[in-house]
C-alpha positions as CSV (number, residue, x, y, z in Angstrom):
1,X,-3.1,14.3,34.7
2,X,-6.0,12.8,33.1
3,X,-5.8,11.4,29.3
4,X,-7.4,12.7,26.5
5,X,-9.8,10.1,24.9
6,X,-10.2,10.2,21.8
7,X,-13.6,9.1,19.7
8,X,-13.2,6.6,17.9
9,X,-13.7,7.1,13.7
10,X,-16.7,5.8,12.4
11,X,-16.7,3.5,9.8
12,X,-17.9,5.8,7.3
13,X,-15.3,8.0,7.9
14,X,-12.7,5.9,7.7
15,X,-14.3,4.3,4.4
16,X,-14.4,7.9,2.6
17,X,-10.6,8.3,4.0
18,X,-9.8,5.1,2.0
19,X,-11.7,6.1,-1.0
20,X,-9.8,9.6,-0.9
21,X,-6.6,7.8,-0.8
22,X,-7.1,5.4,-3.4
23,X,-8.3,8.3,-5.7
24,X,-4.4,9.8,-4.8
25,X,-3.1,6.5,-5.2
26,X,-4.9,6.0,-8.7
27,X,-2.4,8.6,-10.3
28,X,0.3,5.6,-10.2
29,X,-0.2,2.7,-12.5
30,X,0.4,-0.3,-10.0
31,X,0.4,-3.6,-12.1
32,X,-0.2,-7.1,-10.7
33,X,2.5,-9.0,-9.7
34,X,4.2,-12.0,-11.9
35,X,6.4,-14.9,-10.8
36,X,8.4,-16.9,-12.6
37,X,7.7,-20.2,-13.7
38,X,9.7,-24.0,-14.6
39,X,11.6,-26.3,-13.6
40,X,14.7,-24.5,-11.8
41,X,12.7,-21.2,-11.3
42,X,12.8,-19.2,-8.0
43,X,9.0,-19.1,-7.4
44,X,9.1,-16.9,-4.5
45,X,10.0,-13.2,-5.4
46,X,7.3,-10.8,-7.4
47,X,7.8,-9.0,-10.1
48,X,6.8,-6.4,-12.4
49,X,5.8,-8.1,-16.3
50,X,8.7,-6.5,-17.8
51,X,11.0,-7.7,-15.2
52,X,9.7,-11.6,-15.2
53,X,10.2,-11.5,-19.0
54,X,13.2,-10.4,-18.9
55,X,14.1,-13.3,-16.5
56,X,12.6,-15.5,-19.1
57,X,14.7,-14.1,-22.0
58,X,17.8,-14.6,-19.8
59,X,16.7,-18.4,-19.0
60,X,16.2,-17.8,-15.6
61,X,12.9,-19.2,-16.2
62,X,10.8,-21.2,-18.3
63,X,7.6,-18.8,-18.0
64,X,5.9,-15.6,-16.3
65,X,2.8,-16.6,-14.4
66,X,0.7,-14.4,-12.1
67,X,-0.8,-11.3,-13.4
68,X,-2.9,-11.6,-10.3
69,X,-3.9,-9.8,-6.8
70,X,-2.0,-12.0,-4.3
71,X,-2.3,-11.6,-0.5
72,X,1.4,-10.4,1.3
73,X,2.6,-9.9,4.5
74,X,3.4,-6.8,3.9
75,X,3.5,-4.4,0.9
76,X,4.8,-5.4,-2.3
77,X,7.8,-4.4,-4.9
78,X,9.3,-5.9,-7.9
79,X,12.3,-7.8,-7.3
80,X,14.1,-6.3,-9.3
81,X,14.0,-2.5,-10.4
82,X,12.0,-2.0,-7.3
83,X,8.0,-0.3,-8.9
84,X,4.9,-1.0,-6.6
85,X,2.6,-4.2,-7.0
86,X,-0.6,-4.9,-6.2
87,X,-1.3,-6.5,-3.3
88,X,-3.8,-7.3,-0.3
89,X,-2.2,-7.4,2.9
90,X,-2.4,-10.9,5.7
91,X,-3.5,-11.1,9.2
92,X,0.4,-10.4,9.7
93,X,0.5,-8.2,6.7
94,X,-1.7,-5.5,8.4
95,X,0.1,-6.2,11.7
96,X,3.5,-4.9,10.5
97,X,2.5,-2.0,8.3
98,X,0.7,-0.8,11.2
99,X,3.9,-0.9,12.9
100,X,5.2,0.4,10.5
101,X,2.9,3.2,10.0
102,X,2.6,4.3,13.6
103,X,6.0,5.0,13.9
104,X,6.2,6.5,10.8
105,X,6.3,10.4,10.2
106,X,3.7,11.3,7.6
107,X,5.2,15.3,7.0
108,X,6.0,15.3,3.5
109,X,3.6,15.5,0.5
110,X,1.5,12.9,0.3
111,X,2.8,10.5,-2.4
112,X,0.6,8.2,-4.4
113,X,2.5,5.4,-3.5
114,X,1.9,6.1,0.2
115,X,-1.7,6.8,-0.4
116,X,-1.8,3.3,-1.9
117,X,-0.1,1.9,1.1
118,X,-2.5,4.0,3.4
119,X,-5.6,2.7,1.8
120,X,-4.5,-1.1,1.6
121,X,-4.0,-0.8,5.6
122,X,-7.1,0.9,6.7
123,X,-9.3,-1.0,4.1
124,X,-8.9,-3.7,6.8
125,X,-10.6,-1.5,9.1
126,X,-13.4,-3.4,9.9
127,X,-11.4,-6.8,10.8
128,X,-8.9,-4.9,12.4
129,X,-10.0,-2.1,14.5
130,X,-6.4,-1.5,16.1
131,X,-5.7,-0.1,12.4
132,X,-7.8,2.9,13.6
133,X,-5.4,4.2,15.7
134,X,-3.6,5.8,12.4
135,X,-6.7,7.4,11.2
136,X,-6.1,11.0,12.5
137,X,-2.4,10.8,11.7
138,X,-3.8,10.5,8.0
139,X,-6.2,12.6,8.4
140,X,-4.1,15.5,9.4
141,X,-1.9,14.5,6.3
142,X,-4.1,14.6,4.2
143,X,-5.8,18.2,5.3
144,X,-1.9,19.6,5.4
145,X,-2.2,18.4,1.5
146,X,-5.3,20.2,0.9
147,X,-4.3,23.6,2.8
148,X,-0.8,23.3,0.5
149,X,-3.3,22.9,-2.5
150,X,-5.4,25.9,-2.2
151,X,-2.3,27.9,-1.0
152,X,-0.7,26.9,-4.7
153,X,-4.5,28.3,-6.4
154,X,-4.5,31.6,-4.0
């Protein structure tokens, strides 16, 4: 039996798909993540502001620093009570949330925080062209969100 071939998205597609999920996404507040900073500090996990400070207050740390987008290999969460950061994904970054996202099942109602997800992955579209491969997974999501929508207004 023969395969199907499927066209491959254009990039203006996949640029509006991103710009549709970031406007779903863009109903969450996602902060920029903070480290903490000083002598005996653990520099490596991110944070949320409230959480670094609280780190300070306890003398975990002398300082908060960040408040900045920081490239991650793979998405980022506060340390600590767990809220989305902001964050670019690495050349290994996008390699594992494409993993992670083709084995995924996208079923449910889409969530801002997936949308934000979504939308940091196939932003790298254009360096990454494997990352294409998701593209009508989402965009059967994201019509099964729309026909649920105007069901809810009917």
């Amino acid at each position: 039996m023969a395969s199907k071939k499927t066209a491959k998205p254009r990039a203006s597609t996949v640029d509006a798909l991103v710009r549709r999920l970031e406007a779903i996404a863009h109903q969450i507040d996602v902060p920029y993540p903070h480290w903490l900073g000083g002598q005996n500090a653990d520099q490596g996990p991110s944070y949320c502001l409230e959480c670094a400070q609280k780190h300070v207050a306890a003398g975990d740390a002398e300082f908060v620093d960040g408040g900045w987008q920081q490239d991650n290999d793979g998405c980022c969460h506060c340390e600590d009570c767990g809220a989305l950061l902001d964050y670019t994904l690495t050349e290994c970054g996008v390699e594992d949330e494409l993993s992670y996202f083709r084995s995924a099942r996208l079923r449910r109602k889409l969530a801002p925080e997936t949308a934000y997800h979504l939308s940091r992955l196939l932003e790298h579209h254009r360096e990454h062209p494997e990352v294409l491969v998701i593209v009508p997974k989402v965009q059967a999501l994201m019509a099964r969100a729309k026909a649920r929508a105007k069901a809810r207004v009917a």
